[in-house]
MILUMKE-852412 format. One record per residue (C-alpha): residue number from 1; residue in one letter; x, y, z. Coordinates in steps of 0.5 Angstrom, whole numbers, plus 500, padded with zeros to 3 digits. Last residue first. Layout:
N
<node k="NUM" r="A" u="X" v="Y" w="Z"/>
...
END
This chain:
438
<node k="438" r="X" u="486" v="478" w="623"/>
<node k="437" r="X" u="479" v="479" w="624"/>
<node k="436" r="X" u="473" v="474" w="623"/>
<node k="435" r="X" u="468" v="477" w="627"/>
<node k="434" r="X" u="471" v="484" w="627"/>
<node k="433" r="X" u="464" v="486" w="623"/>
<node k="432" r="X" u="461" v="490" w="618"/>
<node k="431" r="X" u="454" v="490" w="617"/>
<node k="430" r="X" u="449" v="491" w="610"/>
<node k="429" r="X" u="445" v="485" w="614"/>
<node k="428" r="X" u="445" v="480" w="608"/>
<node k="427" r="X" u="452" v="483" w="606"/>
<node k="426" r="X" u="455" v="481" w="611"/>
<node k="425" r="X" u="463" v="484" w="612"/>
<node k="424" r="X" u="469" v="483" w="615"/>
<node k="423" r="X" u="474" v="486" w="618"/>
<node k="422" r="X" u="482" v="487" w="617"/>
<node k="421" r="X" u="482" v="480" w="613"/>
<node k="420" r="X" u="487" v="483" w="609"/>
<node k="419" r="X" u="482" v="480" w="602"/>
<node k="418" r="X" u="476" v="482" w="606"/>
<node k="417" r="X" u="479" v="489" w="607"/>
<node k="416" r="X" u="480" v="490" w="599"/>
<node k="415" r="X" u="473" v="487" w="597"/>
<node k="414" r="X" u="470" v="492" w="603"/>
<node k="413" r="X" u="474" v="498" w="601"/>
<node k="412" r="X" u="473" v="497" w="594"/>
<node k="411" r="X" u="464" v="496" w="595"/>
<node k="410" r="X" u="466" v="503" w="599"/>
<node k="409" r="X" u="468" v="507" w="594"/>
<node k="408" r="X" u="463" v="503" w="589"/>
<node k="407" r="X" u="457" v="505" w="593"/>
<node k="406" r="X" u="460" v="512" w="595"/>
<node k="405" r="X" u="462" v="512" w="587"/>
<node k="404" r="X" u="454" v="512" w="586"/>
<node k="403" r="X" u="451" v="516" w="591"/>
<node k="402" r="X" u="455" v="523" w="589"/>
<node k="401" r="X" u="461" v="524" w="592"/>
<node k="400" r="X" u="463" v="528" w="599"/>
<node k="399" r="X" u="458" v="527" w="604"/>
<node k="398" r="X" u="456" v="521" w="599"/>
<node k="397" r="X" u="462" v="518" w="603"/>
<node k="396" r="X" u="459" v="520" w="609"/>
<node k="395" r="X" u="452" v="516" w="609"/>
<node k="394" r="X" u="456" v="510" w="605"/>
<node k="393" r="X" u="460" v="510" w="612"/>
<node k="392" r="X" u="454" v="509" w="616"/>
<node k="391" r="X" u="449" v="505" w="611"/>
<node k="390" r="X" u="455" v="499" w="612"/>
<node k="389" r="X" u="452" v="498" w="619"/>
<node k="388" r="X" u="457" v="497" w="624"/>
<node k="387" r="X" u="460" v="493" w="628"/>
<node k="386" r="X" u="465" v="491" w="634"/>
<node k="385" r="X" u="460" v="490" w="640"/>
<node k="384" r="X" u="464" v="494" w="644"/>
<node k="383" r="X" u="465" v="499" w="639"/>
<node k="382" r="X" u="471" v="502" w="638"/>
<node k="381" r="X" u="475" v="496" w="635"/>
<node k="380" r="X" u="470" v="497" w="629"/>
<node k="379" r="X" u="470" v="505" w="628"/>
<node k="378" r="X" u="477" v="504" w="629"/>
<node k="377" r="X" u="477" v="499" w="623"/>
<node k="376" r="X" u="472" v="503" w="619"/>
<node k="375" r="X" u="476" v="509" w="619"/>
<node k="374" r="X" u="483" v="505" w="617"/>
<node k="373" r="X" u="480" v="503" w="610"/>
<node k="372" r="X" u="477" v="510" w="609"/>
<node k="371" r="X" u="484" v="513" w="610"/>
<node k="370" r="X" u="487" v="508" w="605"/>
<node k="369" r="X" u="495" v="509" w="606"/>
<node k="368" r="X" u="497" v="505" w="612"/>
<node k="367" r="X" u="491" v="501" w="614"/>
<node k="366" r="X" u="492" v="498" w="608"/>
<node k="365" r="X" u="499" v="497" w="607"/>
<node k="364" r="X" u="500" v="494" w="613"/>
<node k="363" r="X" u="493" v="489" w="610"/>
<node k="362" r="X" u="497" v="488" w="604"/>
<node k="361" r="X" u="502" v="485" w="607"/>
<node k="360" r="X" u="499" v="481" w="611"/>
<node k="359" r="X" u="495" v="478" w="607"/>
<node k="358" r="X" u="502" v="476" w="602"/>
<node k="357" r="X" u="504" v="474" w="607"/>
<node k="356" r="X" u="499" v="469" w="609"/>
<node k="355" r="X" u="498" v="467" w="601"/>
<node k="354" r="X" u="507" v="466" w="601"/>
<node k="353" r="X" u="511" v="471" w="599"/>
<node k="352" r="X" u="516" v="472" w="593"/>
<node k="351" r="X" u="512" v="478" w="589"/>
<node k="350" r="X" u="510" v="481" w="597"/>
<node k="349" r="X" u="517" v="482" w="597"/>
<node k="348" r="X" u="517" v="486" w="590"/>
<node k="347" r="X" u="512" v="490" w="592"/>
<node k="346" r="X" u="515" v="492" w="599"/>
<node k="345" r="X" u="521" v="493" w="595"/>
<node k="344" r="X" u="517" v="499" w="591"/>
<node k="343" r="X" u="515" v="497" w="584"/>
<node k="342" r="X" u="516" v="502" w="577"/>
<node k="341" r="X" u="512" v="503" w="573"/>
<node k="340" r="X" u="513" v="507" w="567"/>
<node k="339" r="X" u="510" v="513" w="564"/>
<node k="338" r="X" u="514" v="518" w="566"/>
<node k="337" r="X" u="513" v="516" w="573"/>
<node k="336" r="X" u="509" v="511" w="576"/>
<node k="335" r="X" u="512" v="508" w="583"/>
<node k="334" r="X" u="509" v="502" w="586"/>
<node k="333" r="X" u="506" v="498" w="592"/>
<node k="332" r="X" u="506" v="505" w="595"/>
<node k="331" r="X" u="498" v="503" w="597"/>
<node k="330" r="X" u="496" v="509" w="592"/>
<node k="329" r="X" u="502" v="507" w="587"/>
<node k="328" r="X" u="498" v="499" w="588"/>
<node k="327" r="X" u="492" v="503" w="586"/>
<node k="326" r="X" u="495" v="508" w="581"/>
<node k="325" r="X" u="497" v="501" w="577"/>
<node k="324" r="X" u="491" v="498" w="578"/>
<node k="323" r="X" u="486" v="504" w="575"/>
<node k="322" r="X" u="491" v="505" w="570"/>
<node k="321" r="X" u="491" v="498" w="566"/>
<node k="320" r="X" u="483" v="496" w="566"/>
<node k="319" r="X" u="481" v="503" w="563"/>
<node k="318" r="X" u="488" v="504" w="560"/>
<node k="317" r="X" u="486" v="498" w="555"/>
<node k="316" r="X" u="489" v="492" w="557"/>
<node k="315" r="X" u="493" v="487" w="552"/>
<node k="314" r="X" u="497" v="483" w="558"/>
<node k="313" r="X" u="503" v="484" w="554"/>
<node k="312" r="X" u="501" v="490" w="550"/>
<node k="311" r="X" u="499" v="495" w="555"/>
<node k="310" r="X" u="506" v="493" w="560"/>
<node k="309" r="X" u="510" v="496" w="554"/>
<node k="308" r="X" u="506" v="502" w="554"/>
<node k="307" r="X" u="506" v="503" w="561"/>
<node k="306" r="X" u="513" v="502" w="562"/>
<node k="305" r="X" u="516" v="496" w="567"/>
<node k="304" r="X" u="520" v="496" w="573"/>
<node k="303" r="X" u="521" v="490" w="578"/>
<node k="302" r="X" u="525" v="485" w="574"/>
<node k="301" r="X" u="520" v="486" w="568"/>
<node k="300" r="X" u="524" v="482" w="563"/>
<node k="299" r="X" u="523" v="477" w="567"/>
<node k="298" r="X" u="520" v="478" w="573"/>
<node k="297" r="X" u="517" v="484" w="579"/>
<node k="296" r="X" u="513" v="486" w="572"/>
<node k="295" r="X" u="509" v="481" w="572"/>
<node k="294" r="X" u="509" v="479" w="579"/>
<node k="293" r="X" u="506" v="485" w="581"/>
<node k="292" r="X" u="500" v="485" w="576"/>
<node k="291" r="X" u="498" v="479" w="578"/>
<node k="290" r="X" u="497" v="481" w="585"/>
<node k="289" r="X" u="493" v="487" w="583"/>
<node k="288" r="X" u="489" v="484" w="579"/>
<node k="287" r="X" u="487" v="478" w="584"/>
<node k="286" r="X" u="485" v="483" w="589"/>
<node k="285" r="X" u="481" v="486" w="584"/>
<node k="284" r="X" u="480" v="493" w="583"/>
<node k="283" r="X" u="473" v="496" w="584"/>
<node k="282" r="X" u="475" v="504" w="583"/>
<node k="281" r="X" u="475" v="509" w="589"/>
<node k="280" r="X" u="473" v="515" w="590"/>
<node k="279" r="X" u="478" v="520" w="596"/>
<node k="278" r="X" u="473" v="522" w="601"/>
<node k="277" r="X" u="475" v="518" w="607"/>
<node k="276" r="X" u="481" v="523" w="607"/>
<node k="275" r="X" u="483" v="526" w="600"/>
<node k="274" r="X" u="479" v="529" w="594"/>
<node k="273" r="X" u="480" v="525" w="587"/>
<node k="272" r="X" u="482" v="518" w="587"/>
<node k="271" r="X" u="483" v="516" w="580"/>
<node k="270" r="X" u="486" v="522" w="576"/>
<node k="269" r="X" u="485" v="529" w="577"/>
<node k="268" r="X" u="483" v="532" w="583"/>
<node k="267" r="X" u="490" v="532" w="586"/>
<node k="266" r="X" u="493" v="531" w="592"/>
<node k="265" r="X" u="499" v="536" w="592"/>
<node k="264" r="X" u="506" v="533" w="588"/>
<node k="263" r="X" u="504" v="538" w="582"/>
<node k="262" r="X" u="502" v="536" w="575"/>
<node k="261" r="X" u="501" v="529" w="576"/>
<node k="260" r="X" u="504" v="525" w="571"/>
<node k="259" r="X" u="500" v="518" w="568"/>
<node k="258" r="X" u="497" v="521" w="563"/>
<node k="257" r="X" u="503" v="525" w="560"/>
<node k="256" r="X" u="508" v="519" w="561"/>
<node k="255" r="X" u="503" v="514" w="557"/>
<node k="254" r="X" u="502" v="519" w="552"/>
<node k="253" r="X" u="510" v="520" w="552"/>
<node k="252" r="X" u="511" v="512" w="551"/>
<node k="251" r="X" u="504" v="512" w="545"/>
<node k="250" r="X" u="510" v="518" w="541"/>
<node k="249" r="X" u="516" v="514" w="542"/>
<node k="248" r="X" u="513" v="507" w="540"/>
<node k="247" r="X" u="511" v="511" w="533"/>
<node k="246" r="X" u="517" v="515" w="532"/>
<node k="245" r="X" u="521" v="508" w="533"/>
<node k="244" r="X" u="516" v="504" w="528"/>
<node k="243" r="X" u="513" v="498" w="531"/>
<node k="242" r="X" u="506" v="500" w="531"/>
<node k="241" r="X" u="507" v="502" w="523"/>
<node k="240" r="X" u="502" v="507" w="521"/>
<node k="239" r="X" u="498" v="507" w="514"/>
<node k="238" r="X" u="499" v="513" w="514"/>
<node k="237" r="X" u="504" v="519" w="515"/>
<node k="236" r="X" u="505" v="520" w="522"/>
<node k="235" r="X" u="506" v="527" w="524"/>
<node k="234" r="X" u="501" v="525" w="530"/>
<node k="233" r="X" u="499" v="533" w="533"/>
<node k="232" r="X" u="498" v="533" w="542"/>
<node k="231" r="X" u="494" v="536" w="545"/>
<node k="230" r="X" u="493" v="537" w="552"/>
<node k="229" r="X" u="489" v="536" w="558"/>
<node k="228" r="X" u="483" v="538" w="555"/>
<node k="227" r="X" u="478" v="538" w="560"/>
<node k="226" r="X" u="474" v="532" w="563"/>
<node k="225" r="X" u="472" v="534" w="572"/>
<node k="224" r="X" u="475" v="529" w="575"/>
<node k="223" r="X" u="478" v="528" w="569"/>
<node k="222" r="X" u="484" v="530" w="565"/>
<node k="221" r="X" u="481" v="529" w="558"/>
<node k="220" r="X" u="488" v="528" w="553"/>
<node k="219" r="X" u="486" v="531" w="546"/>
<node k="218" r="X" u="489" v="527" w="540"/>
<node k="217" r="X" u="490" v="531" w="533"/>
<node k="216" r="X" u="492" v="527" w="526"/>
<node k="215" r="X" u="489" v="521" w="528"/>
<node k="214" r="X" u="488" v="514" w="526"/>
<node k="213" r="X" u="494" v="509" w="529"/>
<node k="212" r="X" u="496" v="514" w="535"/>
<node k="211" r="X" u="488" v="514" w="537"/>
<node k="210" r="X" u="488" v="507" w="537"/>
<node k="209" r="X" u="494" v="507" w="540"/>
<node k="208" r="X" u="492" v="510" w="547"/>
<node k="207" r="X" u="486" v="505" w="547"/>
<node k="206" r="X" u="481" v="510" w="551"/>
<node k="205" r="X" u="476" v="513" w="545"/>
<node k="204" r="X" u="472" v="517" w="543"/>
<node k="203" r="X" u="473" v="519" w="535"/>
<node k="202" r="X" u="472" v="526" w="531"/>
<node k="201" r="X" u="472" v="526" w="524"/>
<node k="200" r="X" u="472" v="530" w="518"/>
<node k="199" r="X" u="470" v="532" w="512"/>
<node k="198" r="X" u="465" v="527" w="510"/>
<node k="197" r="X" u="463" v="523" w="504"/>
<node k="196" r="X" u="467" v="518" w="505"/>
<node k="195" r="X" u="471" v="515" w="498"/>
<node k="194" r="X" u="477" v="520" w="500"/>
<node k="193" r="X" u="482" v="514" w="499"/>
<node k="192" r="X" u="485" v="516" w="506"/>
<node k="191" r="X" u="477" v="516" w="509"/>
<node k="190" r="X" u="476" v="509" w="505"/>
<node k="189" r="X" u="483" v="507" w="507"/>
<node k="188" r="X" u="482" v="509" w="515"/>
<node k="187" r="X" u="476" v="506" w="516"/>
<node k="186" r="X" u="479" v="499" w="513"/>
<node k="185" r="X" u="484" v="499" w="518"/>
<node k="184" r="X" u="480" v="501" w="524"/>
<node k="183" r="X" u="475" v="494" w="522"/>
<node k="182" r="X" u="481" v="490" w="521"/>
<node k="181" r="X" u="483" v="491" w="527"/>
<node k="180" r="X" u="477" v="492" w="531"/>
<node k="179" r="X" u="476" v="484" w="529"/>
<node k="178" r="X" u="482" v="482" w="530"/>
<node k="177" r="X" u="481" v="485" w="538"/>
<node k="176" r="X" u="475" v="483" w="538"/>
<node k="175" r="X" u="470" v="487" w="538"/>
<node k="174" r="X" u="466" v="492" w="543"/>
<node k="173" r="X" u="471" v="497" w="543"/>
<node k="172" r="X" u="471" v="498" w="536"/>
<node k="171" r="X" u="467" v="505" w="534"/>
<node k="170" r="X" u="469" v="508" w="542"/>
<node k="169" r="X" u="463" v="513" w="541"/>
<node k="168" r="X" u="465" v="516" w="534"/>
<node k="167" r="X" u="463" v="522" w="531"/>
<node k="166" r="X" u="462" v="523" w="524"/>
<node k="165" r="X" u="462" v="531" w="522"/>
<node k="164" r="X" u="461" v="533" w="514"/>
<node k="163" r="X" u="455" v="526" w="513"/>
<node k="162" r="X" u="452" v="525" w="507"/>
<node k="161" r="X" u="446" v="521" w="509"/>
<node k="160" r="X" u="448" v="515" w="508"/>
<node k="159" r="X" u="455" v="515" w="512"/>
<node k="158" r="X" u="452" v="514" w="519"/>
<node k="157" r="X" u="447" v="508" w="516"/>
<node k="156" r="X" u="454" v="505" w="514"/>
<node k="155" r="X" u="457" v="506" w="520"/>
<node k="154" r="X" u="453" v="503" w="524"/>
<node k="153" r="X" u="452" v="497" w="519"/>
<node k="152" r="X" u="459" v="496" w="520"/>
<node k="151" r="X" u="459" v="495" w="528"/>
<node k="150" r="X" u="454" v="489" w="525"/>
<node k="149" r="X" u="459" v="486" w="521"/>
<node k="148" r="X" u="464" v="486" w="526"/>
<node k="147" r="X" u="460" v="484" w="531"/>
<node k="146" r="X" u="458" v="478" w="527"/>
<node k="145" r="X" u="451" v="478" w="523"/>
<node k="144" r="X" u="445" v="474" w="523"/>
<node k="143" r="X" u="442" v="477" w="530"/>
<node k="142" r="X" u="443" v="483" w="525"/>
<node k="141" r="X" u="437" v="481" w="520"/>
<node k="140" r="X" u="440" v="480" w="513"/>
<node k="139" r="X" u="436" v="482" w="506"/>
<node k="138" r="X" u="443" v="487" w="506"/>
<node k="137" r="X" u="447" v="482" w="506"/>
<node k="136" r="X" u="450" v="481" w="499"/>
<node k="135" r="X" u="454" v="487" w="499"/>
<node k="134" r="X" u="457" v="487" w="507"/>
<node k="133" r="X" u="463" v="491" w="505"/>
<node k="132" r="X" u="463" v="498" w="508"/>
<node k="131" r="X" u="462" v="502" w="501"/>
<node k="130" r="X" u="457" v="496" w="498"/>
<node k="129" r="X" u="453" v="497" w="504"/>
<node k="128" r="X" u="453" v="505" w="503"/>
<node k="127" r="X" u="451" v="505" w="496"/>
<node k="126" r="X" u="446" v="500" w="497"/>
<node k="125" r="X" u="443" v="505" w="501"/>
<node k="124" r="X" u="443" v="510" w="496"/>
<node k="123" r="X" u="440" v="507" w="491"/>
<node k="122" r="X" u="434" v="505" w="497"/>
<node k="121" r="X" u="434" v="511" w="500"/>
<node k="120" r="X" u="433" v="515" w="493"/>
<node k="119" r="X" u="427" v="509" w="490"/>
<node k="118" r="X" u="423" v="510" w="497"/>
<node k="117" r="X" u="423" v="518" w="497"/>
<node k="116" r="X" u="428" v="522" w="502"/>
<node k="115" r="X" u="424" v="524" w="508"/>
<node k="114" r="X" u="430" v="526" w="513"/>
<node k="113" r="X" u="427" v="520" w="517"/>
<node k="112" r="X" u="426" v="516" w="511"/>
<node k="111" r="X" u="434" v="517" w="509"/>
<node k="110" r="X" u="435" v="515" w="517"/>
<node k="109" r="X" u="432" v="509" w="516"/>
<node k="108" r="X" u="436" v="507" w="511"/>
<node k="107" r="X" u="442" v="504" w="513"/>
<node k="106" r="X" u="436" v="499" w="519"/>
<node k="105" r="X" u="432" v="497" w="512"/>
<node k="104" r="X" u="438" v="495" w="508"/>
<node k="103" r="X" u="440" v="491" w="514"/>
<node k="102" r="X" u="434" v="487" w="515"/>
<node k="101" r="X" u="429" v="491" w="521"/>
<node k="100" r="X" u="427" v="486" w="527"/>
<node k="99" r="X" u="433" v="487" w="531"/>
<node k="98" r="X" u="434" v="495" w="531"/>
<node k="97" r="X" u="441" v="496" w="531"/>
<node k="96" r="X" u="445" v="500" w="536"/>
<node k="95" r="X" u="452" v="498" w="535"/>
<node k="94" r="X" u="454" v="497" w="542"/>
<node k="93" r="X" u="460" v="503" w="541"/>
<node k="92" r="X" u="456" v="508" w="539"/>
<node k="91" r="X" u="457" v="511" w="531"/>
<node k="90" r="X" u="454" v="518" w="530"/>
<node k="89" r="X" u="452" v="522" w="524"/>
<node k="88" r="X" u="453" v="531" w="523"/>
<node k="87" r="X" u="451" v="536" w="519"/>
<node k="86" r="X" u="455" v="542" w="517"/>
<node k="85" r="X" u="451" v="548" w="516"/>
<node k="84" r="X" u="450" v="551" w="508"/>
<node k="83" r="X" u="452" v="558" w="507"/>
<node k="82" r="X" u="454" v="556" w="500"/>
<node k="81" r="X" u="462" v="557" w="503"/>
<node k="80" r="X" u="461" v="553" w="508"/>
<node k="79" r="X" u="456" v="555" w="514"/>
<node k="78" r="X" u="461" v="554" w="522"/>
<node k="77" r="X" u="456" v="549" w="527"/>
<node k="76" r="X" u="457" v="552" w="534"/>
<node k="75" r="X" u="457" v="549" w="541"/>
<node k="74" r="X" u="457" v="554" w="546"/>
<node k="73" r="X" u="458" v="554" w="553"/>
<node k="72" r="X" u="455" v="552" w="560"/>
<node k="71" r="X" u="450" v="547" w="562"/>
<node k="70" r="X" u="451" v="543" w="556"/>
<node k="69" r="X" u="446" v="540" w="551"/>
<node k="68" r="X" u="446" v="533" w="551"/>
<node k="67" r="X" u="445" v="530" w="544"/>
<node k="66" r="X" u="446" v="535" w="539"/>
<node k="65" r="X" u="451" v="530" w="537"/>
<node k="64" r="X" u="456" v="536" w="539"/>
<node k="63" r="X" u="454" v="534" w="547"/>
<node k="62" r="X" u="453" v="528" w="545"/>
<node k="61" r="X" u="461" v="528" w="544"/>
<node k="60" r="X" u="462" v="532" w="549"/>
<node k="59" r="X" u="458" v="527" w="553"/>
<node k="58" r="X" u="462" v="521" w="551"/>
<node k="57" r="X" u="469" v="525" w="552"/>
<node k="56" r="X" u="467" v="527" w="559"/>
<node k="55" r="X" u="473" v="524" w="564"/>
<node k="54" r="X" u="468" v="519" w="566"/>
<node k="53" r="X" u="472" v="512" w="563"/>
<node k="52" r="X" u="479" v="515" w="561"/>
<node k="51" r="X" u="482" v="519" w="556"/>
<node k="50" r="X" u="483" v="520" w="549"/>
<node k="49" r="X" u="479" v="524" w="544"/>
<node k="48" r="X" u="481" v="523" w="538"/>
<node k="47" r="X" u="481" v="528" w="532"/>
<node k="46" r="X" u="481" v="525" w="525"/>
<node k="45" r="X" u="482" v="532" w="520"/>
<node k="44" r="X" u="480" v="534" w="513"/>
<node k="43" r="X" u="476" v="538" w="514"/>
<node k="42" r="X" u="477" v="543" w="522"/>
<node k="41" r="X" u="475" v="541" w="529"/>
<node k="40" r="X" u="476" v="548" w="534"/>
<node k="39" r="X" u="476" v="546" w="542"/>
<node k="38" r="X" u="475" v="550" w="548"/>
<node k="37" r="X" u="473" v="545" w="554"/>
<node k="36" r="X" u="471" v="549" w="561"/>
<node k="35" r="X" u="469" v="544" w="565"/>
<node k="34" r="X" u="467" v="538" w="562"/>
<node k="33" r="X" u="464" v="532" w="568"/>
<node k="32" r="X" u="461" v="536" w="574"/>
<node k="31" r="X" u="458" v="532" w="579"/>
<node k="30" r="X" u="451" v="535" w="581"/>
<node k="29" r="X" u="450" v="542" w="585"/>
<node k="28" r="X" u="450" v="547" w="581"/>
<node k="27" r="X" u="444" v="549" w="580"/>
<node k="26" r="X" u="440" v="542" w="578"/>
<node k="25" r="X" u="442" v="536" w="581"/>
<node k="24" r="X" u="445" v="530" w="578"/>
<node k="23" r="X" u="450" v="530" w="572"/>
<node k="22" r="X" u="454" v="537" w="571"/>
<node k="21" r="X" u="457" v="540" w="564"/>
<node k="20" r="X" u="461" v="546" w="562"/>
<node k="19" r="X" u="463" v="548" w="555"/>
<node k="18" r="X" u="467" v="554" w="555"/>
<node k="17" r="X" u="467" v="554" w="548"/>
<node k="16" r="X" u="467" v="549" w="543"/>
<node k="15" r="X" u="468" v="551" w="534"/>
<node k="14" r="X" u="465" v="547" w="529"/>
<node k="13" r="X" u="467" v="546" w="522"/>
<node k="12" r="X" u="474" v="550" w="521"/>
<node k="11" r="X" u="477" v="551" w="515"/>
<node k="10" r="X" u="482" v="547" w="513"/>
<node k="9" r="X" u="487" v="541" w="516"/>
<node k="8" r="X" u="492" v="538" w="511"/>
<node k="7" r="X" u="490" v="531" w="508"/>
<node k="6" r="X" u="495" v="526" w="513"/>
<node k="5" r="X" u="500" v="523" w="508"/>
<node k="4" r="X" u="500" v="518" w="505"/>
<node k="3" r="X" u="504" v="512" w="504"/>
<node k="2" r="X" u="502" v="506" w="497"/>
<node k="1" r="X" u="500" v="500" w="500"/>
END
């Protein structure tokens, strides 16, 4: 295949100022997932928008969809030279078909929205499928289909009505890797080859090199609240070689940018906002944890391992790999940065030690670096009854934090506390107990 360069960026299509958005409770008072996000996306561009899970980017991209519309800000289209408004169609992530509609009905729907007549929706249908490669299905019904073929109905019925903007909500994420490969690829050589008709792209995604293999723009979303965090241009020609040296040093510095504090205070940013009790939480497994330390404590680790690299061996994402590595930074276990992982020596002890050791470990680690952990135990060594109901702490944390991460905050703590038999929890009473301490 021929290299090609990225099409040069023009004149703009839609501009974002100073948008801002909370979820929950009105004036003010909800969780606020974009705060202040100013963006300009151009023709003949692919823009990423690359973060983690709740940092906002699925919401912009409604937002823009017309789908939400933002407290704050303002989102304008730009009229081309014809005075006519750019127009815009979406790809989801769970391929959104309507099962009982064959796949020349569900391409069409949009064109009998917009009113096109029969014999128009039709011709222009069939176009479309024979354009993303599923000529000869068109009298299919979606449970017929793989995933990959049905993704490719959702991009079809985007393309059928001659869209300027496509957005993409994580278009791959539901797929299996091949799969999504092969789907990217083709993407990328009808948008190359100009057989699309839409001036520009703008996909969500959280696999950094997803955004590396088909942007020309990739904005990082910090969270806690989503703003762009930074803006990083792929000088890459097309088609893009994951094992080039440029392309490797670019994926590492996204991972350093993303895995860097900006100042060594307690941040908002990240996995654990706030501080105290207060900090939020993610469900990690204990058994996550415990086999990401032992591999990176061996070969060809030997204790300290980037990101990026990491990503590849055990084929995790940056929503599956951040939120252990922050939390074994969290119960220093490890060390990360410049987009590497470093493990600390109690880590590496904790590699070599049997179960029991291990639970000890992680128990002092525990009750020395998890503020909410530490307040359910005293609260049980208080007690002459040594329980408490777990409705108390929820209680606290939604103090702090809206009742969904209270609930996940504390269903960490619990999941973590069992593991280090610091105390224990039934679930059938919602009560914390020393019934079975260490």
């Amino acid at each position: 295949m021929a290299t090609i360069l990225a099409r040069p960026a023009s004149r703009p299509l839609v501009t974002i100022e100073h948008v801002r958005h909370r979820y929950g409770k009105a004036g003010g008072g909800g969780l606020l997932v974009l705060d202040d996000v100013d963006l300009t996306l151009r023709e003949n561009e692919v823009v990423g928008l690359l973060g983690r899970s709740g940092s906002g980017k699925s919401t912009l991209l409604r937002s823009i969809a017309g789908l939400i519309t933002p407290d704050e800000g303002e989102i304008r289209f730009v009229d081309d030279a014809a005075g006519d408004a750019p127009t815009v169609s979406m790809v989801f992530q769970t391929f959104a078909l309507f099962p009982w509609l064959t796949v020349l009905q569900n391409v069409e729907l949009g064109l009998e929205a917009q009113r096109v007549p029969a014999e128009e929706r039709r011709t222009r249908a069939l176009a479309a499928i024979d354009l993303i490669g599923l000529d000869g299905f068109e009298n299919a019904y979606p449970k017929e289909l793989s995933g990959g073929m049905r993704q490719r109905v959702g991009l079809a019925r985007a393309l059928v009505v001659n869209p300027s903007l496509l957005l993409m909500d994580e278009p791959f994420s539901a797929l299996d890797v091949l799969t999504a490969e092969t789907l990217r690829t083709d993407l990328l050589d009808l948008w190359s080859e100009g057989r699309m008709p839409i001036k520009s792209i703008l996909i969500v995604t959280h696999n950094i090199e997803e955004a590396v293999l088909m942007c020309d723009r990739i904005l990082v979303f910090s969270s806690n609240p989503g703003r762009v965090a930074a803006e990083i241009r792929v000088d890459l020609p097309q088609p893009r070689d994951r094992l080039d040296p440029p392309f490797r040093a670019l994926v590492d510095e996204i991972y350093a940018r993303m895995t860097a504090r900006a100042d060594p205070a307690p941040a908002r940013d990240g996995i654990f906002p706030g501080t105290g009790i207060a900090m939020a939480l993610p469900i990690v497994s204990t058994n996550a944890l415990a086999g990401l330390i032992e591999e990176v404590d061996a070969a060809p680790f030997d204790g300290n391992a980037s990101m990026a690299d990491l990503a590849d061996q055990l084929q995790l994402e940056i929503d599956e790999l951040f939120p252990m590595a922050e939390t074994l930074q969290l119960m220093r276990f490890a060390d990360l940065s410049g987009g590497d992982l470093a493990l600390t020596p109690a880590a590496r002890r904790y590699a070599q030690s049997d179960v029991d050791q291990r639970k000890a470990l992680f128990a002092q680690a525990l009750l020395a670096h998890v503020p909410l952990a530490q307040h359910i135990r005293r609260i049980l060594d208080e007690r002459s009854s040594h329980t408490a109901p777990a409705r108390r702490f929820r209680d606290e944390l939604e103090d702090h934090m809206s009742p969904d991460y209270a609930a996940e905050t504390l269903r960490a703590v619990t999941h973590w506390s069992r593991y280090a038999e610091i105390f224990a929890y039934d679930e059938d009473a919602d009560q914390f107990s020393l019934d079975d301490p260490s």
